[in-house]
C-alpha positions in Angstrom: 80.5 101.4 112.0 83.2 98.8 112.7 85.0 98.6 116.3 88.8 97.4 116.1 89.6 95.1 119.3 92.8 95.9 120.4 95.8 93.4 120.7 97.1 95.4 123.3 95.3 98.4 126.0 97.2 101.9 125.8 97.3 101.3 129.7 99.2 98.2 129.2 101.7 99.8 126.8 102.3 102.7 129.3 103.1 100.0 132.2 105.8 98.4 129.3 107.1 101.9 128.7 107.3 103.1 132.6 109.2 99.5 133.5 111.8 99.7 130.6 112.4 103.2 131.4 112.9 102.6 135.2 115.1 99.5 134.4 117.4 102.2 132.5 117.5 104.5 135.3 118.3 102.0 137.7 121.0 100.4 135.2 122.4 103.7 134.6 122.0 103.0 130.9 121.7 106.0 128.2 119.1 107.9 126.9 116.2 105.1 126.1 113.7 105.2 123.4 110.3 102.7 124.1 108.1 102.0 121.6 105.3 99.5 121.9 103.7 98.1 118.9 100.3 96.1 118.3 100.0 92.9 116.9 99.6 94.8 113.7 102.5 96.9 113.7 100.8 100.0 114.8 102.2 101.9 117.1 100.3 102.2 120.7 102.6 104.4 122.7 106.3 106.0 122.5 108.4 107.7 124.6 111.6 109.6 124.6 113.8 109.8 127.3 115.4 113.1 127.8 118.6 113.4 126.0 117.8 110.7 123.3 118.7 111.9 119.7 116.4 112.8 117.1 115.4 109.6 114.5 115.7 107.4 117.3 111.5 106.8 116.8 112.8 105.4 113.2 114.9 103.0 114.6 112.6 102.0 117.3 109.8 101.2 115.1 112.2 99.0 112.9 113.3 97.3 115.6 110.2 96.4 116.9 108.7 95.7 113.4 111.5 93.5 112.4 110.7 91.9 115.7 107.4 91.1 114.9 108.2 90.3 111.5 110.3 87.4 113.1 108.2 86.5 116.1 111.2 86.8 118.9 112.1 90.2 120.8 114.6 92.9 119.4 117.3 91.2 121.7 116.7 87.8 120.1 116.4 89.5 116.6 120.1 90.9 117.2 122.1 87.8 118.5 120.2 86.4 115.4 121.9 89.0 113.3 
């Protein structure tokens, strides 16, 4: 049987998702969709804030896969654009 060593914990990915979600409460911003990605593309963990539209898990994952595609965050990735 092979073992796969995580490039990131699901504990660690949770801790990403609760600070980016209280960073959009405190910013007042809209509806946020978090989705955090291992090395190889796989998704770890996702969550939807209340009031976020369907497909947005879609968009996420292509953000975060072009992301890692480029090797620079999705903000970087869209001032590159």
């Amino acid at each position: 049987m092979t073992t796969f060593e995580a490039s990131i914990t699901a504990e660690a990915a949770h801790t990403i998702i609760d600070g980016a979600m209280a960073y959009g409460r405190e910013h007042q911003m809209k509806p946020l969709v978090v989705l955090v990605l291992d090395t190889a593309g796989a998704p770890v963990a996702y969550l939807r804030s209340d009031g976020s539209p369907s497909g947005r898990f879609d968009i996420a994952r292509g953000k975060a896969n072009g992301a890692l595609a480029v090797g620079v965050n999705s903000r970087r990735l869209g001032e590159m654009a």
